[in-house]
Structure formats: structure tokens, C-alpha cells
DRENRO-202999 format. One record per residue (C-alpha): y, z, x. Coordinates in pm, whole numbers, plus 50000, padded with zeros to 5 digits. Each point is the difference from the previous one (the first is absolute). Example, Ala and Ser with C-alpha at 12.3 -4.5 7.8 and 13.67 -1.06 7.14 Angstrom:
REM DRENRO-202999
y 49550; z 50780; x 51230
y 50344; z 49934; x 50137
REM end
This chain:
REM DRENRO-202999
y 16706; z 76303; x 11939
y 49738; z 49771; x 49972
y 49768; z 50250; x 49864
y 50253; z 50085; x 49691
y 50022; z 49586; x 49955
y 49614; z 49991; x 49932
y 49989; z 50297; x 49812
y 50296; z 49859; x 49807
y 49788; z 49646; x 49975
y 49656; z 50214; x 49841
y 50262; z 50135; x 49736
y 50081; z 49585; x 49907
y 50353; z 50056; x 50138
y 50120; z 49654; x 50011
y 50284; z 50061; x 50208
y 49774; z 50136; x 50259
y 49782; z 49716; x 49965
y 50286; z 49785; x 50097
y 50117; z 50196; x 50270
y 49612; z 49932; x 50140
y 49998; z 49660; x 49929
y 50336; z 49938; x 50155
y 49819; z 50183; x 50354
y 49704; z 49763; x 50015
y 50093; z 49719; x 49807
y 50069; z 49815; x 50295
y 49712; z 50095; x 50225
y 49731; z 49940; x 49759
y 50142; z 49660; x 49926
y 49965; z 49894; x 50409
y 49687; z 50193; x 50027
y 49877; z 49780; x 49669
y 50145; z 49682; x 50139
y 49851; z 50058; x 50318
y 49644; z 49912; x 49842
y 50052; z 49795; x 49705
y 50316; z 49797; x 50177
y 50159; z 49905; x 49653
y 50266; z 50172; x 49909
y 49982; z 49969; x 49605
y 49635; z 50158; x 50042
y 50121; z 50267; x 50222
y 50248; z 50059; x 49752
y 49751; z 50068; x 49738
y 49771; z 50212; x 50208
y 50275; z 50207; x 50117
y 50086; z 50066; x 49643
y 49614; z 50021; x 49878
y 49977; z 50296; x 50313
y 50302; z 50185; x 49880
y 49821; z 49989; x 49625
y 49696; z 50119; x 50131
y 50186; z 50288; x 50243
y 50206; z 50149; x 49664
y 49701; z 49982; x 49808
y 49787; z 50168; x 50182
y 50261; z 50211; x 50212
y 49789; z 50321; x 49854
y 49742; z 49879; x 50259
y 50237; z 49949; x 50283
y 49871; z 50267; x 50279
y 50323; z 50140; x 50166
y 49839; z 50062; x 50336
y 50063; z 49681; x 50089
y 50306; z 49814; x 49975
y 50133; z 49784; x 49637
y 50090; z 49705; x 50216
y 49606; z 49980; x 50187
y 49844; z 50042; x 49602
y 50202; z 49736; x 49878
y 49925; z 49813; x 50252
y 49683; z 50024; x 49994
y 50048; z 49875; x 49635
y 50157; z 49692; x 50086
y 49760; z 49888; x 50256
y 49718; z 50050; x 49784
y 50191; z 49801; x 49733
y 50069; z 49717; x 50246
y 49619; z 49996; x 50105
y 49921; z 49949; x 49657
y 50201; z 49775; x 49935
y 49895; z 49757; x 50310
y 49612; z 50104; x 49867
y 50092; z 49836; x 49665
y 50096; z 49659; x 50189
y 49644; z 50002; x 50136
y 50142; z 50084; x 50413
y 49624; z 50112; x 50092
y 50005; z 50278; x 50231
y 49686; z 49993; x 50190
y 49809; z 50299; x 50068
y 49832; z 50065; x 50348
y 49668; z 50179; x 49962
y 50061; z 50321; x 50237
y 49690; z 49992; x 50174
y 50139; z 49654; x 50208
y 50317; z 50164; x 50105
y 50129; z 50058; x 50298
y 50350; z 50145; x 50119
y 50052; z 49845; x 50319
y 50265; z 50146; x 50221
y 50361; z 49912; x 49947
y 50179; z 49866; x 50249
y 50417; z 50041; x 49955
y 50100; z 49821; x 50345
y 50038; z 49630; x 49843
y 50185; z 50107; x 49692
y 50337; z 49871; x 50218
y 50140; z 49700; x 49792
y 50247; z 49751; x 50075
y 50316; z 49966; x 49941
y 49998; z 49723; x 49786
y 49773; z 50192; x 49743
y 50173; z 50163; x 49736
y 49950; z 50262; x 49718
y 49976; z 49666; x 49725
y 49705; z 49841; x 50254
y 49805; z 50354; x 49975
y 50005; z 49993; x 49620
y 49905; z 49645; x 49986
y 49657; z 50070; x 50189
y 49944; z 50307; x 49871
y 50006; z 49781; x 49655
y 49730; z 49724; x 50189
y 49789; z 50310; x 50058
y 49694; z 50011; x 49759
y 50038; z 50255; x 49730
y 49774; z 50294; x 50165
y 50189; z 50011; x 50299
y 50366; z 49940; x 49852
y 49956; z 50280; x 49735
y 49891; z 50248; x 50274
y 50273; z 49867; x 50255
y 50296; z 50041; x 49720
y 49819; z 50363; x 49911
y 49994; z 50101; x 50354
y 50318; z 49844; x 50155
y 50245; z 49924; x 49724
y 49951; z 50305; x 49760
y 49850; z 50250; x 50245
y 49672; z 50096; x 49836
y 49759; z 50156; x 50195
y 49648; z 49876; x 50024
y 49873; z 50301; x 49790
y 50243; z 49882; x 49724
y 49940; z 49621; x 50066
y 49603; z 50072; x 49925
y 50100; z 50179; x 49680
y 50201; z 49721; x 49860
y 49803; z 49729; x 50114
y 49725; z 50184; x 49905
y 49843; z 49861; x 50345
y 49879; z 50258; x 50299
y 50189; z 50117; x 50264
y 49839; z 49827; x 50229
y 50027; z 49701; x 49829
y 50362; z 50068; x 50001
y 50015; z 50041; x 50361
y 49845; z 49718; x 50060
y 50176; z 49769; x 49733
y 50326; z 50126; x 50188
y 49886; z 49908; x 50412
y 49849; z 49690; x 49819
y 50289; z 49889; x 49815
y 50234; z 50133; x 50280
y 49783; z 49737; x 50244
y 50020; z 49721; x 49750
y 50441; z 50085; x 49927
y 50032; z 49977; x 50397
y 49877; z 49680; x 50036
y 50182; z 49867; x 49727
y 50358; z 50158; x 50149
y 49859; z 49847; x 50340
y 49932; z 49629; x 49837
y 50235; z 50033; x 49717
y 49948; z 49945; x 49636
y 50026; z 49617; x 50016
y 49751; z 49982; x 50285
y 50220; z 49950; x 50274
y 49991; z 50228; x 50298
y 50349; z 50173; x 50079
y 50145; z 49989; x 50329
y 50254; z 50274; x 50198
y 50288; z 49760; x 50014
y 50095; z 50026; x 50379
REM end
């Protein structure tokens, strides 16, 4: 079905390019607002993405999926955009990486911390880390993937993720305001 919608969409079909629109519309918006966190600009990205996607639908590879290409689309469009407001994303030369091991026993958290207190620090986070951390954990890229549209290596991914994971657990352990939560007992 979806096949016959993008074949429908490289003919200029506009009621199959609303039919697609009306899918993803929704998605792409979060997975925009997840970086730029205003909605008027995720608005416009979301809408600049599904511009790009029908214009160049003829290059859309149907091995993979519509909803992964668009996306793709939209996060490149949201990267850009935070580029443009001069968010520097530091490089880290590859030769002084290391992976060090991950460790996924302290990863409990209180009760008190909720979904609104993860967001927050992922947002203190500087912009290396959080871009890799929303990639990895919030719109399920892979670190293959994350390299490509970061254009950083995968190594540098990897690391940028146990790094930024690190940095995100202290902040859920101290809180975003500084103050260290407590198991209310």
C-alpha cells in the first residue's frame, strides 16, 4: 500500500501526497521539536522536510522505509537549523578517543524523577552529547547513521553517547536546578 502511495507521490498525485503527510505529519513535528524545542520552528522544518521529500521523492530508495528517509530529512533540517544559531558542535580528534566500558547497573532512578526532569538535562547537556543522546535514544538511530548525519565517526559517536549518557546521569541524580533528589521514605 505504501509502495502504490509513493509511486502515486513520483506521479505529483496530490492526494497521495496528503495521504503521506497526514502519516508522518505528526512524528516529524516531535522528532523536529525534540531538537530545536520551539514549536513554530518545528513547524517550519516539518513542512521544509515534507518539501524537500515530494521534491525529490524520485530519489527516495524504497529499500528502506518512507518514514526513516523523511526522517532523516527532518533531522538534518533541525541540525541546520541549530548550526545557523551558531550551537558549536565540537569535534573530538579520533586519535584521543577512547570507548570505555559501559556500565548499565546505576541507570536505576528515583521515583521522584520524571520523564519532564530527563528532558530538562538532556537540554543542560552540551550540544555534542545532546544531539547524539536524542539520535540514539529518542529517534533510534544507530551509530552508523548518527556518524552519517553528524558527519562525525563512529567512534566518536560511541563515545559522544557513554559521554553524554555519564554527564545526563548525573544531572537526573542532582537534578537540573542543582539539588540532589532524595527516595522519599
Amino acid at each position: 500500500m505504501q509502495t502504490d502511495l509513493i509511486l502515486k507521490c513520483k506521479q505529483n498525485d496530490p492526494k497521495a501526497q496528503m495521504e503521506l503527510y497526514d502519516r508522518y505529519c505528526n512524528a516529524m513535528f516531535y522528532t523536529a521539536y525534540n531538537f530545536v524545542k520551539k514549536e513554530d520552528v518545528a513547524q517550519d522544518i516539518m513542512q521544509e522536510a515534507f518539501i524537500k521529500a515530494f521534491k525529490n521523492i524520485e530519489s527516495f530508495n524504497e529499500n528502506g522505509t518512507f518514514g526513516s528517509w523523511l526522517k532523516r530529512i527532518v533531522v538534518n533540517g533541525a541540525l541546520d537549523w541549530l548550526k545557523k544559531r551558531k550551537i558549536e558542535m565540537v569535534r573530538i580528534e579520533d586519535e584521543e578517543i577512547e570507548i570505555e566500558e559501559e556500565e548499565n547497573d546505576d541507570w536505576k532512578v528515583e521515583e521522584t524523577v520524571n520523564l519532564d526532569l530527563v528532558h530538562e538535562c538532556i537540554e543542560l547537556l552540551p550540544a555534542k552529547y545532546k544531539n547524539v543522546l536524542k539520535l540514539f535514544l529518542l529517534e533510534g538511530y544507530d551509530h552508523k547513521e548518527i556518524s552519517q548525519i553528524l558527519q562525525i565517526t563512529e567512534v566518536s559517536s560511541r563515545s559522544q553517547l557513554l559521554r553524554g549518557k555519564n554527564k545526563l546521569k548525573e544531572l537526573i541524580k542532582t537534578g537540573s536546578d542543582g539539588k540532589r533528589y532524595q527516595r522519599n521514605v
